[in-house]
PDB file as gemmi writes it, atoms N, CA and C in Angstrom:
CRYST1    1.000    1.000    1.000  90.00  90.00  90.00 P 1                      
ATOM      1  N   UNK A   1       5.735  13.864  31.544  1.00  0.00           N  
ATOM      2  CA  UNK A   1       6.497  14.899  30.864  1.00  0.00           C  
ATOM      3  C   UNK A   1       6.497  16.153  31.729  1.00  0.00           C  
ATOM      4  N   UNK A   2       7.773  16.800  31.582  1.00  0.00           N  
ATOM      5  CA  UNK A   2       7.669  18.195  32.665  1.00  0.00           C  
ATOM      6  C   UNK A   2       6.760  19.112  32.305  1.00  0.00           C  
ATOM      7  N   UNK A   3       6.114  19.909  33.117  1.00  0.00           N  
ATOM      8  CA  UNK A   3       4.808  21.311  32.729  1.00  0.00           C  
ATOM      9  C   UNK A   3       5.622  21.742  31.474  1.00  0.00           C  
ATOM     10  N   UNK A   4       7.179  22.319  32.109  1.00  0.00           N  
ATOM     11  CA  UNK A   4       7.169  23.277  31.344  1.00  0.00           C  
ATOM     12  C   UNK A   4       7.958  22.845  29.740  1.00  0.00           C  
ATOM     13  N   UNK A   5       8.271  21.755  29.506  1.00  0.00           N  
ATOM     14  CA  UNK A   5       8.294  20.972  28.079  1.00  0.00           C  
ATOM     15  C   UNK A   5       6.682  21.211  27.658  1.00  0.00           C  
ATOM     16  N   UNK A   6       6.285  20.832  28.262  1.00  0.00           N  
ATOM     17  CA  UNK A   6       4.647  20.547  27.267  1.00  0.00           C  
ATOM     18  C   UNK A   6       4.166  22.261  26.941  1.00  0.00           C  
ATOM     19  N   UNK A   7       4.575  22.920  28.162  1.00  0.00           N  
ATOM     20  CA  UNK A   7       4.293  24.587  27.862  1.00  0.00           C  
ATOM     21  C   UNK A   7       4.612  24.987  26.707  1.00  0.00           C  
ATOM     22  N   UNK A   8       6.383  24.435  26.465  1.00  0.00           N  
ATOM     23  CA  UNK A   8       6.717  24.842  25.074  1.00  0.00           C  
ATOM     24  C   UNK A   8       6.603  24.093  23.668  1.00  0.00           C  
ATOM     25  N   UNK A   9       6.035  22.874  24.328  1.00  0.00           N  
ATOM     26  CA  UNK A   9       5.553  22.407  22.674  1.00  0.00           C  
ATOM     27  C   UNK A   9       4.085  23.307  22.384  1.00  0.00           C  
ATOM     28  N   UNK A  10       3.649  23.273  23.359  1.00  0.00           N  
ATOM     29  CA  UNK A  10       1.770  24.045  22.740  1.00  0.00           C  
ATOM     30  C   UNK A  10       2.103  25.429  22.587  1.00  0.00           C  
ATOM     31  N   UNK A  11       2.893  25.901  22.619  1.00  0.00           N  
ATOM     32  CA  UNK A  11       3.511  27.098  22.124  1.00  0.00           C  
ATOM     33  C   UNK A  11       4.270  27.045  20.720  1.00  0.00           C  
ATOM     34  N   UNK A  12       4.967  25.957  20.619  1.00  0.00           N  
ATOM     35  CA  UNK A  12       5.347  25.997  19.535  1.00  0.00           C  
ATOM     36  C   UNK A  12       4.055  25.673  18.274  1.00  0.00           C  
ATOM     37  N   UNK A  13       3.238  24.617  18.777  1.00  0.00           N  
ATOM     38  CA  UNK A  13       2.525  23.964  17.853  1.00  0.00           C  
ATOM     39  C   UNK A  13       1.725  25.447  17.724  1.00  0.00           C  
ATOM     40  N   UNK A  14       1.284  26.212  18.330  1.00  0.00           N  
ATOM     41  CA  UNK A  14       0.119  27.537  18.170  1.00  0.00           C  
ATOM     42  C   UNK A  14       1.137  28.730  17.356  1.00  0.00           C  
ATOM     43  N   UNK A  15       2.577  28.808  17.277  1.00  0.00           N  
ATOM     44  CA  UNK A  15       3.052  28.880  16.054  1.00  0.00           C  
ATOM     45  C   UNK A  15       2.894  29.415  15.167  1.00  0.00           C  
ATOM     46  N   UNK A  16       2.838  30.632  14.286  1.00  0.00           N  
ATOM     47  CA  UNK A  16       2.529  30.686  12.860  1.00  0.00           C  
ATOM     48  C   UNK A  16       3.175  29.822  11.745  1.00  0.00           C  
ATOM     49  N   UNK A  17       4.457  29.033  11.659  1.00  0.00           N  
ATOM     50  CA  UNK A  17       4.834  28.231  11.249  1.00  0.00           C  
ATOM     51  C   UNK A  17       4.308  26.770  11.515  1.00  0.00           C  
ATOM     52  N   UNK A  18       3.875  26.503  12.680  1.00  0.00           N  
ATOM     53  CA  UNK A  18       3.522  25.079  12.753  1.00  0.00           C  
ATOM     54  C   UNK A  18       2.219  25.119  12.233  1.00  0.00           C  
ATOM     55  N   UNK A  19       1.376  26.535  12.490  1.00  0.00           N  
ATOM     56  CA  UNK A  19      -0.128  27.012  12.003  1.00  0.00           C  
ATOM     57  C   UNK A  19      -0.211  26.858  10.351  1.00  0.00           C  
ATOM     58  N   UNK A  20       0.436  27.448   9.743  1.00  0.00           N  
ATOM     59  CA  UNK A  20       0.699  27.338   8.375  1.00  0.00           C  
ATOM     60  C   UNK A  20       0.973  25.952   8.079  1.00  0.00           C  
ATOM     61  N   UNK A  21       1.598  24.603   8.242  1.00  0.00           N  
ATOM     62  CA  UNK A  21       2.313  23.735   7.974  1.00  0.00           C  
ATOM     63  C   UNK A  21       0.995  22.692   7.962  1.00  0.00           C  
ATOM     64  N   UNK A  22       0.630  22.794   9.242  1.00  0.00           N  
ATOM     65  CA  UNK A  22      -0.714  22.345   9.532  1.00  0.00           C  
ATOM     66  C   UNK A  22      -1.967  22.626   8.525  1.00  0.00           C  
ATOM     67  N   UNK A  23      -2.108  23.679   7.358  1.00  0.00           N  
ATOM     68  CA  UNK A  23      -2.842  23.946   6.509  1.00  0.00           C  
ATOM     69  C   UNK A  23      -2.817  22.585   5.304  1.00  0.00           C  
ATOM     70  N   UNK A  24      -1.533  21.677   5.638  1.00  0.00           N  
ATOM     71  CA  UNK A  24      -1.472  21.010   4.450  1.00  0.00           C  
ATOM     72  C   UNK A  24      -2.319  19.705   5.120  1.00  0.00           C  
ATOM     73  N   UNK A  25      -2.449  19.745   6.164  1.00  0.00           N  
ATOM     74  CA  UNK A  25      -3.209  18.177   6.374  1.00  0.00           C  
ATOM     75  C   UNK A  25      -4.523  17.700   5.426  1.00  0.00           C  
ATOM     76  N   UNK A  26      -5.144  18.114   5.377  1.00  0.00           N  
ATOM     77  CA  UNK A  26      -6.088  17.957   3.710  1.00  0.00           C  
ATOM     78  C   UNK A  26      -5.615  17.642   2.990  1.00  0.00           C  
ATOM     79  N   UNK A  27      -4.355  17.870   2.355  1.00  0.00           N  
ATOM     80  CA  UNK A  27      -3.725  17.630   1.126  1.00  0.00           C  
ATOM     81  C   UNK A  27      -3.026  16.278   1.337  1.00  0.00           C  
ATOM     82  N   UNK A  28      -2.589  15.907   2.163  1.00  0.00           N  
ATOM     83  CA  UNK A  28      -1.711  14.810   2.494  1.00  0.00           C  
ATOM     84  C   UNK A  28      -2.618  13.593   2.998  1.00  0.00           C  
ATOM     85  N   UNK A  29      -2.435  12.376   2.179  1.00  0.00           N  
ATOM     86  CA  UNK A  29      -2.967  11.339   2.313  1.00  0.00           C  
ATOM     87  C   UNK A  29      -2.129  10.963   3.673  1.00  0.00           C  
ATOM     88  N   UNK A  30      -2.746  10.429   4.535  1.00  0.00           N  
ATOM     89  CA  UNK A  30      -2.092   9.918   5.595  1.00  0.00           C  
ATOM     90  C   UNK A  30      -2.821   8.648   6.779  1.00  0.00           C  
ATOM     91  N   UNK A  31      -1.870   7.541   6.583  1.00  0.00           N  
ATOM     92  CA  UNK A  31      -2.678   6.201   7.078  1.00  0.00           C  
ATOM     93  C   UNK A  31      -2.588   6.600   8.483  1.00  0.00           C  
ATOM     94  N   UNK A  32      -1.650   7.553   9.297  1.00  0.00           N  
ATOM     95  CA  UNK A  32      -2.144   7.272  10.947  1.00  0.00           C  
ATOM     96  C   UNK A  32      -3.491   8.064  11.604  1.00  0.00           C  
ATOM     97  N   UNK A  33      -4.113   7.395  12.381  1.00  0.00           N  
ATOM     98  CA  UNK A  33      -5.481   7.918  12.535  1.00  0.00           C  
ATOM     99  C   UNK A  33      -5.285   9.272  13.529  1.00  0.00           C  
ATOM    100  N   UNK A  34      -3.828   9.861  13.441  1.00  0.00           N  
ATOM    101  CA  UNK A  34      -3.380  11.175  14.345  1.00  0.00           C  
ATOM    102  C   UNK A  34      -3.490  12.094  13.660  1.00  0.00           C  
ATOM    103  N   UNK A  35      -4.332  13.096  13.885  1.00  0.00           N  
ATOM    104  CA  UNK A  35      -4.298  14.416  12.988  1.00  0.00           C  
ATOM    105  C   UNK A  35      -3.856  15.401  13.960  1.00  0.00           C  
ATOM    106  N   UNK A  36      -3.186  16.452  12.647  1.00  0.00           N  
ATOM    107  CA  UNK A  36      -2.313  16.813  12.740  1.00  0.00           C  
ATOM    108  C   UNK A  36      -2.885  18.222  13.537  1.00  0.00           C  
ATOM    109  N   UNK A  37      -4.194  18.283  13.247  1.00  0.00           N  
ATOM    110  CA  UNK A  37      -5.171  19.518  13.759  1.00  0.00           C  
ATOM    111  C   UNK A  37      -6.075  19.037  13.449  1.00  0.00           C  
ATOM    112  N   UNK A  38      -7.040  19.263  15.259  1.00  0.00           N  
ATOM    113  CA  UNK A  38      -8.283  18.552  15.018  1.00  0.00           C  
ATOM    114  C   UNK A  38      -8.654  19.805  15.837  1.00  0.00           C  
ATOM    115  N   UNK A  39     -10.144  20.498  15.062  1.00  0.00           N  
ATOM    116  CA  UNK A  39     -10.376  22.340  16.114  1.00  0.00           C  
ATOM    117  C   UNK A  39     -11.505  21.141  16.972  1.00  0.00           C  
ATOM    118  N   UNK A  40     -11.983  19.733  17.112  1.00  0.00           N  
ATOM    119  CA  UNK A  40     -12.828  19.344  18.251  1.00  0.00           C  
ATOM    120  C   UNK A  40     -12.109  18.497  19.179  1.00  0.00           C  
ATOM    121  N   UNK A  41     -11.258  19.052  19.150  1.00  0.00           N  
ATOM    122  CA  UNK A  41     -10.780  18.151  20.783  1.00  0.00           C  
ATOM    123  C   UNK A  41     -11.237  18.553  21.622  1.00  0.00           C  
ATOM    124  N   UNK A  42     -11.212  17.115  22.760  1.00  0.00           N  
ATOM    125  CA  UNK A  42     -11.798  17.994  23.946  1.00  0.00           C  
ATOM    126  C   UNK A  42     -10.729  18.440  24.519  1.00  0.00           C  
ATOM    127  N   UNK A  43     -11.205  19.698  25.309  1.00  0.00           N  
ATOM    128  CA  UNK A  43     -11.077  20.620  25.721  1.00  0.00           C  
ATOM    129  C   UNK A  43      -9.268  20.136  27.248  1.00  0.00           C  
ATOM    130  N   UNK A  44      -9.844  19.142  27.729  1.00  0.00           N  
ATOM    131  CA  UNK A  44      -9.137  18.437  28.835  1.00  0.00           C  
ATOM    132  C   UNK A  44      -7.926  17.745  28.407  1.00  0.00           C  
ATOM    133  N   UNK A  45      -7.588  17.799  26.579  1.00  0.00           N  
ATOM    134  CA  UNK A  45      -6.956  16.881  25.562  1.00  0.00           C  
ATOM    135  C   UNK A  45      -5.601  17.795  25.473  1.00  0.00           C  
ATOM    136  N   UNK A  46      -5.749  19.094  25.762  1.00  0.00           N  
ATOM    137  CA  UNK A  46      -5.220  19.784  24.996  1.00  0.00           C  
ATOM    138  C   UNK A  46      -3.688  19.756  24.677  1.00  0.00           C  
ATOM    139  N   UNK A  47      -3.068  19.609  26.226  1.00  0.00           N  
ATOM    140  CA  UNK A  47      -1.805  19.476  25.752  1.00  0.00           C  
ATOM    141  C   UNK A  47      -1.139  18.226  25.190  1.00  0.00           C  
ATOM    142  N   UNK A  48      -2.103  17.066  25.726  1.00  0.00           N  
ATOM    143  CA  UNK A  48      -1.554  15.705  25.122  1.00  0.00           C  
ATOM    144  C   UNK A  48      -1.602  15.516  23.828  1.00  0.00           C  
ATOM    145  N   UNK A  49      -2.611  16.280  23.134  1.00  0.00           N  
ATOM    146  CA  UNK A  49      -3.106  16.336  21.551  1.00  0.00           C  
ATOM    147  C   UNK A  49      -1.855  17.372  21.247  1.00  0.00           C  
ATOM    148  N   UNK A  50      -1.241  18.307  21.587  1.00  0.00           N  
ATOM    149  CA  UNK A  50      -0.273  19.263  20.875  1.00  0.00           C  
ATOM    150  C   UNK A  50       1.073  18.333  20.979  1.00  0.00           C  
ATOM    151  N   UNK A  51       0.828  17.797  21.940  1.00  0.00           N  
ATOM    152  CA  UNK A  51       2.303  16.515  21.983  1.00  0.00           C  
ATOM    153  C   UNK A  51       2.123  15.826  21.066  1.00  0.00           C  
ATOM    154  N   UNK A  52       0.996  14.829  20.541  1.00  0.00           N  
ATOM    155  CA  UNK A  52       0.606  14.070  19.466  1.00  0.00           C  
ATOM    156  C   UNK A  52       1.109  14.525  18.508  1.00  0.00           C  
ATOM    157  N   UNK A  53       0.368  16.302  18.256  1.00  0.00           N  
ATOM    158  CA  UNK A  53       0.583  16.703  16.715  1.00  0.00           C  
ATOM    159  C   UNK A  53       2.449  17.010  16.976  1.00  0.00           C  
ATOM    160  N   UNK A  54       2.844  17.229  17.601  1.00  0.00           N  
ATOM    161  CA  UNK A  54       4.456  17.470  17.844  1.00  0.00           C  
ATOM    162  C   UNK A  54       5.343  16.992  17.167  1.00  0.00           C  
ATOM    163  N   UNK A  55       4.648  15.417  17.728  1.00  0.00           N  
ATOM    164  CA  UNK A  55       5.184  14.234  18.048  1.00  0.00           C  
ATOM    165  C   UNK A  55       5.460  13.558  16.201  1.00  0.00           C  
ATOM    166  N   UNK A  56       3.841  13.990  15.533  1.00  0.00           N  
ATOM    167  CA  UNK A  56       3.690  13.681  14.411  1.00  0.00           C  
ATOM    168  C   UNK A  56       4.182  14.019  13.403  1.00  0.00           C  
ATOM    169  N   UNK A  57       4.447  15.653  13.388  1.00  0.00           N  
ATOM    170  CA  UNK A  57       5.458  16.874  12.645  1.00  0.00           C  
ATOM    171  C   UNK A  57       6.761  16.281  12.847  1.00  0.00           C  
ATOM    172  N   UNK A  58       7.699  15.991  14.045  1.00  0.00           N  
ATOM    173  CA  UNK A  58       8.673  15.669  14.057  1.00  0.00           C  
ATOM    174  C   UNK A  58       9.218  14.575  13.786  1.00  0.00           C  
ATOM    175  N   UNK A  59       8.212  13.591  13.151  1.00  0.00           N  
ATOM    176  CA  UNK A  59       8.917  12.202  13.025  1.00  0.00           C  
ATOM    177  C   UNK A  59       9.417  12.304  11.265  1.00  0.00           C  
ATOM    178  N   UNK A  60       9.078  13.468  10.791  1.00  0.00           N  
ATOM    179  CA  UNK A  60       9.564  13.664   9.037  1.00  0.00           C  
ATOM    180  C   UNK A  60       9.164  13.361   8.150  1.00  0.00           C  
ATOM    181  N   UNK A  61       7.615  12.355   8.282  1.00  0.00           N  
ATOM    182  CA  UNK A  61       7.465  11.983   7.100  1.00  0.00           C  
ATOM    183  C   UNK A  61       6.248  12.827   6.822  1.00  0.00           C  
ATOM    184  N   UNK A  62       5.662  13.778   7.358  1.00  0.00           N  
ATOM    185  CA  UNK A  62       4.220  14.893   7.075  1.00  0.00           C  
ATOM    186  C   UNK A  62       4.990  15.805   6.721  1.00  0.00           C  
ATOM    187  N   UNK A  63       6.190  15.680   7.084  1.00  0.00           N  
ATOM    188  CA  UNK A  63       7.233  17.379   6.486  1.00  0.00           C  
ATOM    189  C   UNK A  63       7.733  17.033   4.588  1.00  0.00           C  
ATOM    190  N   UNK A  64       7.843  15.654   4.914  1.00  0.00           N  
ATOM    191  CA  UNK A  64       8.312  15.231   3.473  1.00  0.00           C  
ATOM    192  C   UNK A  64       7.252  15.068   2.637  1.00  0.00           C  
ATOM    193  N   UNK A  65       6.207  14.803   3.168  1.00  0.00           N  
ATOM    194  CA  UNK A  65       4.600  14.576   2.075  1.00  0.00           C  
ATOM    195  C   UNK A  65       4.742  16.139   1.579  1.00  0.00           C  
ATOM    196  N   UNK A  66       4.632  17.059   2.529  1.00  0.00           N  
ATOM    197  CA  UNK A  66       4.213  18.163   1.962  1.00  0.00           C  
ATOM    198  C   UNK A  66       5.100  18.763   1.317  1.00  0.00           C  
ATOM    199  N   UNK A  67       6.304  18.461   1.012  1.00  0.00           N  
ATOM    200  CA  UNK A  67       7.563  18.629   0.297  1.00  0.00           C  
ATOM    201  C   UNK A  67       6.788  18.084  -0.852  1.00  0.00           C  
ATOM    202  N   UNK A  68       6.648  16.559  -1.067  1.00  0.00           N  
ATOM    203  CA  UNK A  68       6.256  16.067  -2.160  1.00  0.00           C  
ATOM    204  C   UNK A  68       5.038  16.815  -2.777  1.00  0.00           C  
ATOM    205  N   UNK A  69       4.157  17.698  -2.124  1.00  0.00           N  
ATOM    206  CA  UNK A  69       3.180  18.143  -2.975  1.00  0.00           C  
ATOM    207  C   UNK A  69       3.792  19.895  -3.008  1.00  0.00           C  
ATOM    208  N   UNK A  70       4.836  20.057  -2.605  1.00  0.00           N  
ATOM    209  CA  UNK A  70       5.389  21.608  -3.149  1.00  0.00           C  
ATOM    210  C   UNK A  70       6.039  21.393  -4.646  1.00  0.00           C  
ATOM    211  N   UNK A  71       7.094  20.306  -4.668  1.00  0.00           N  
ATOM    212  CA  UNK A  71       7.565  19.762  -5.510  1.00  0.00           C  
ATOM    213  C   UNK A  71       7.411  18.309  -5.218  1.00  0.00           C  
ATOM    214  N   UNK A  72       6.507  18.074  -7.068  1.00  0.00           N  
ATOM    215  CA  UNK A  72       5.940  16.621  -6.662  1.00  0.00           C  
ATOM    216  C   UNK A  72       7.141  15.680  -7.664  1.00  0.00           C  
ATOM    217  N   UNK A  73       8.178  16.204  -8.043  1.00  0.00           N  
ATOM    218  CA  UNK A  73       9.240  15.380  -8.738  1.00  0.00           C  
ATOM    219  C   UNK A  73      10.425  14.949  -8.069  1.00  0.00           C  
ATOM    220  N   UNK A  74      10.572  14.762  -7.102  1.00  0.00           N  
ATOM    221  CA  UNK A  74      11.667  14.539  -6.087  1.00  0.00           C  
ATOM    222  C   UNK A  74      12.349  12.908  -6.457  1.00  0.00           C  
ATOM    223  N   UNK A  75      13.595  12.935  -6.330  1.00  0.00           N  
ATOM    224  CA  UNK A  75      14.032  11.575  -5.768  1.00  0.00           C  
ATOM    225  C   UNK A  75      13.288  10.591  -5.335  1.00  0.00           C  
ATOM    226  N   UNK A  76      12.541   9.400  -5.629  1.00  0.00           N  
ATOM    227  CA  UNK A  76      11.879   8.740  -4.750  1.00  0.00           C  
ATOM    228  C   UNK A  76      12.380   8.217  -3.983  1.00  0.00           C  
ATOM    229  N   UNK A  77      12.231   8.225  -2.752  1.00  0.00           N  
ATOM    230  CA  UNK A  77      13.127   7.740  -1.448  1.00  0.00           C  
ATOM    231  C   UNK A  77      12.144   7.173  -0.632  1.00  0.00           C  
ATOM    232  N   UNK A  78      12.220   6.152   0.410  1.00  0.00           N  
ATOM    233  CA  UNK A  78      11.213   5.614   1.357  1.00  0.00           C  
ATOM    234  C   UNK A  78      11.111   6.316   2.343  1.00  0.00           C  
ATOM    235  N   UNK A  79      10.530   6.782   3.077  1.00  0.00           N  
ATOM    236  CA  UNK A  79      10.014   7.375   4.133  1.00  0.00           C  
ATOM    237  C   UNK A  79       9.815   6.472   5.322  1.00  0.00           C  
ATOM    238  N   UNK A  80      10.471   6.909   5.867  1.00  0.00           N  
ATOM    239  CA  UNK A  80       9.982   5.723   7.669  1.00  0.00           C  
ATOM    240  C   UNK A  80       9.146   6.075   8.858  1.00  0.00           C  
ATOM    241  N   UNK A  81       8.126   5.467   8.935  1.00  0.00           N  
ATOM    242  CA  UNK A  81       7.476   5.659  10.132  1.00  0.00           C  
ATOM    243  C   UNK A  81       7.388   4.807  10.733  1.00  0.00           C  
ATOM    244  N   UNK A  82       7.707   5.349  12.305  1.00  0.00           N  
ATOM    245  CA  UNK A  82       8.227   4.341  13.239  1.00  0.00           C  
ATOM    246  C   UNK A  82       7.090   4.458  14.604  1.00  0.00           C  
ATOM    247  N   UNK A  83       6.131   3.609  14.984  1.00  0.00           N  
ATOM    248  CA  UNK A  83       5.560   3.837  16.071  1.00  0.00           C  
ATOM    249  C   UNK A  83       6.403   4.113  17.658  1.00  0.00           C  
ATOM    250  N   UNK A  84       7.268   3.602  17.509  1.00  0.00           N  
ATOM    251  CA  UNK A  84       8.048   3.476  18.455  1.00  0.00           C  
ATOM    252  C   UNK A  84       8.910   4.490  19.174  1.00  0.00           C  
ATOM    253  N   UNK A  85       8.996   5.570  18.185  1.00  0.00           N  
ATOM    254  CA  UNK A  85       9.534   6.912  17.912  1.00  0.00           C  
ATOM    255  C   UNK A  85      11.220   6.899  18.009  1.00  0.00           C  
ATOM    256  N   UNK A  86      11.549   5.492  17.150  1.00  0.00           N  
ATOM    257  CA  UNK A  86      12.690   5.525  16.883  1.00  0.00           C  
ATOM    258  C   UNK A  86      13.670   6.993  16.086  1.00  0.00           C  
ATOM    259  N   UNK A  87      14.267   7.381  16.864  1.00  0.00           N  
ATOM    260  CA  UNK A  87      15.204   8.494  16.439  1.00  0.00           C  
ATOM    261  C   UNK A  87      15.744   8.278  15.251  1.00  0.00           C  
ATOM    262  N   UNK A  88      16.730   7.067  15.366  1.00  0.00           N  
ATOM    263  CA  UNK A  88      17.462   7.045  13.810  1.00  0.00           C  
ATOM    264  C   UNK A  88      16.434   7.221  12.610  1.00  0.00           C  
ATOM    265  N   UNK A  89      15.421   6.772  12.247  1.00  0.00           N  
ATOM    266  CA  UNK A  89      14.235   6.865  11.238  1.00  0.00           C  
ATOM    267  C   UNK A  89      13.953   8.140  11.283  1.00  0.00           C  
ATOM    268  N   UNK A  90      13.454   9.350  12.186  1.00  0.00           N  
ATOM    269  CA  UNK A  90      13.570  10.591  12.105  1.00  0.00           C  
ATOM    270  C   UNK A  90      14.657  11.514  11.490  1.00  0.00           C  
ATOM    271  N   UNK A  91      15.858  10.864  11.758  1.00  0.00           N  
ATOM    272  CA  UNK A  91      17.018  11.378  11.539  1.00  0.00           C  
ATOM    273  C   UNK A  91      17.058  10.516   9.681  1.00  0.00           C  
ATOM    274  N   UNK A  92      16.758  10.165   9.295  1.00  0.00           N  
ATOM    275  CA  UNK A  92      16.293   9.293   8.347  1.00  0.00           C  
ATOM    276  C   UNK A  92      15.730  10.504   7.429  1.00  0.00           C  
ATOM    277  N   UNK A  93      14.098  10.121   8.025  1.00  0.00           N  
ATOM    278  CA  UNK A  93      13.288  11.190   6.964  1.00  0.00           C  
ATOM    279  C   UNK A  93      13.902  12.121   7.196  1.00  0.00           C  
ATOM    280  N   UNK A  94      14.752  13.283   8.040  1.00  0.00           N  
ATOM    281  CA  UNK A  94      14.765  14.619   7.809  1.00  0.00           C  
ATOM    282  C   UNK A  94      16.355  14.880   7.001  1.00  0.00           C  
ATOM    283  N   UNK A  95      16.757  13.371   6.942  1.00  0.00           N  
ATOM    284  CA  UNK A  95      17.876  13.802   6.164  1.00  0.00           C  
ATOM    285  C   UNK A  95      17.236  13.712   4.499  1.00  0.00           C  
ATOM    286  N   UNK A  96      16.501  12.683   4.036  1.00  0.00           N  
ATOM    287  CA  UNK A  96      15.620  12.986   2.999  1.00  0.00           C  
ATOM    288  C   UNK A  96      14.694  14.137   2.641  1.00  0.00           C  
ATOM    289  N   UNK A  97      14.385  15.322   3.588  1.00  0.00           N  
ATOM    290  CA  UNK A  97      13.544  16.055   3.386  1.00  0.00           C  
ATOM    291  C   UNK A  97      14.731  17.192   3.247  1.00  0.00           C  
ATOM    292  N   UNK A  98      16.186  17.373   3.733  1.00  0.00           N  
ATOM    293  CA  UNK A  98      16.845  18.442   3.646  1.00  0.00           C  
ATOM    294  C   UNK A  98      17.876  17.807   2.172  1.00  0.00           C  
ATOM    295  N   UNK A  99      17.477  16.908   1.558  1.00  0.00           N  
ATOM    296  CA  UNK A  99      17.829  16.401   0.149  1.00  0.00           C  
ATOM    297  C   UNK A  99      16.759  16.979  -0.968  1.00  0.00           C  
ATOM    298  N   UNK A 100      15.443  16.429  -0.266  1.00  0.00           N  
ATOM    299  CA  UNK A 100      14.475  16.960  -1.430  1.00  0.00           C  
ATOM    300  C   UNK A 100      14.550  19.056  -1.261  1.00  0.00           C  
ATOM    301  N   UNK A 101      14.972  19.643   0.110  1.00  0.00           N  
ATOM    302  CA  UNK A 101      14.910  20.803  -0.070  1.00  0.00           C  
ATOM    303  C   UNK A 101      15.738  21.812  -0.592  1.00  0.00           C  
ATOM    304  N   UNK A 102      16.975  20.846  -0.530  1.00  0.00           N  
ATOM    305  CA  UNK A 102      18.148  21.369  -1.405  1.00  0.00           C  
ATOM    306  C   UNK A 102      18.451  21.371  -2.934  1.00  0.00           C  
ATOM    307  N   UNK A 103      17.516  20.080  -3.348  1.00  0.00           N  
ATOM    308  CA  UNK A 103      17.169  19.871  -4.939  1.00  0.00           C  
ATOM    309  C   UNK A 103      16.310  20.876  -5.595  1.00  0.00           C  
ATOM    310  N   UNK A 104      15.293  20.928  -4.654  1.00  0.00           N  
ATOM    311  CA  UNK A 104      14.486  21.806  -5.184  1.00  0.00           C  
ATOM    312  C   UNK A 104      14.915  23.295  -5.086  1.00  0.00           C  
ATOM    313  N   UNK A 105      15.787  23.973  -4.513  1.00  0.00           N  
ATOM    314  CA  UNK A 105      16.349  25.427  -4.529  1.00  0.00           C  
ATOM    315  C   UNK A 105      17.465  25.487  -5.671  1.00  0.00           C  
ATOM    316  N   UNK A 106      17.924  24.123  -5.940  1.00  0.00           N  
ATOM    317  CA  UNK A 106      18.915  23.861  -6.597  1.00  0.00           C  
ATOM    318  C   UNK A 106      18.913  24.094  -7.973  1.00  0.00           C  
ATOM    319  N   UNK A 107      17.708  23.544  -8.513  1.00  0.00           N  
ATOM    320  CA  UNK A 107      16.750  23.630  -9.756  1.00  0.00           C  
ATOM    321  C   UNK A 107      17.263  25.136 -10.463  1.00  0.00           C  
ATOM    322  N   UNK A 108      17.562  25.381 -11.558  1.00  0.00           N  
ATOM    323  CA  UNK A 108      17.379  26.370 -12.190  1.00  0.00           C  
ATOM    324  C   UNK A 108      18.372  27.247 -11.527  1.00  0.00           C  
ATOM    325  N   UNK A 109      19.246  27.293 -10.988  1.00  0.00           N  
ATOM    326  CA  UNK A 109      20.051  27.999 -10.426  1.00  0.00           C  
ATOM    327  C   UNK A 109      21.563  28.687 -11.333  1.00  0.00           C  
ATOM    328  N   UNK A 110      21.330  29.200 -11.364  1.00  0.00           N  
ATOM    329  CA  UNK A 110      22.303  30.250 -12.578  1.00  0.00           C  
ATOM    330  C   UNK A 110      22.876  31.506 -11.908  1.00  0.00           C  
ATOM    331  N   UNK A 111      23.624  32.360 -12.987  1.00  0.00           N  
ATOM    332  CA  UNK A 111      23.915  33.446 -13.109  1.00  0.00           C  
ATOM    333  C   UNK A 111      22.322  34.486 -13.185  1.00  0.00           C  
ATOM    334  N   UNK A 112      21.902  35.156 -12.338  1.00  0.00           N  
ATOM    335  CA  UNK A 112      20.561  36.056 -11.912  1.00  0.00           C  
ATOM    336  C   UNK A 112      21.225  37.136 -13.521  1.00  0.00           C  
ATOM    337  N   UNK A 113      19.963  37.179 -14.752  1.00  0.00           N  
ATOM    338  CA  UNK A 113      19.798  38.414 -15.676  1.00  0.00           C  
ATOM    339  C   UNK A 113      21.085  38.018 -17.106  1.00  0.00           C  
ATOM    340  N   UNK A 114      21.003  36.667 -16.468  1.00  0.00           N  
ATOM    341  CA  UNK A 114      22.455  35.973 -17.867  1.00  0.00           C  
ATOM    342  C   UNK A 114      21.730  35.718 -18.908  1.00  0.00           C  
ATOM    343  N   UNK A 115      21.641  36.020 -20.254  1.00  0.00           N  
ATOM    344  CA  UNK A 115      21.553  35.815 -21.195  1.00  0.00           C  
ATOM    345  C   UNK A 115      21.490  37.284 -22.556  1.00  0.00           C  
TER     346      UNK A 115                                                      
END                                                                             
């Protein structure tokens, strides 16, 4: 991978958004043995582990868990995880996660002070 790709994923992953997002890994049951933030890596790991967690955020289905525990009534829809890092399945979950995020803003949506 080029320096300066990996420069900007460990930049992105250090993040206050990816920092925050990363707060939900506790909460989220999750069968791959990749975490999403680990503070003991070694030290020599570093950028291959921010590619990992990258890698892991972007495949849609840790974005959609934690959807499911913002709002836990969503559409049930399958979620795909793909070792392979098949694109279409990404493009998959994040079209399911911009469904569950549009439902949920959607909710209760009125005239603001009507009644």
């Amino acid at each position: 991978m080029e320096s300066g790709l990996k420069e900007i994923i460990e930049e992105f992953m250090g993040s206050a958004l990816a920092q925050w997002i990363q707060l939900f890994e506790n909460m989220v049951e999750n069968e791959s043995s990749i975490q999403l933030y680990n503070q003991y890596m070694e030290v020599n790991s570093g950028s291959q582990s921010a590619l990992d967690r990258y890698k892991r955020l972007t495949n849609g289905v840790f974005l959609n868990e934690v959807m499911r525990i913002i709002d836990p009534n969503p559409k049930v829809e399958r979620l795909y995880n793909s070792e392979r890092d098949d694109h279409m399945l990404r493009v998959q979950n994040f079209s399911i996660l911009s469904r569950h995020l549009r439902a949920f803003y959607q909710v209760g949506e009125g005239p603001v002070g009507a009644g």
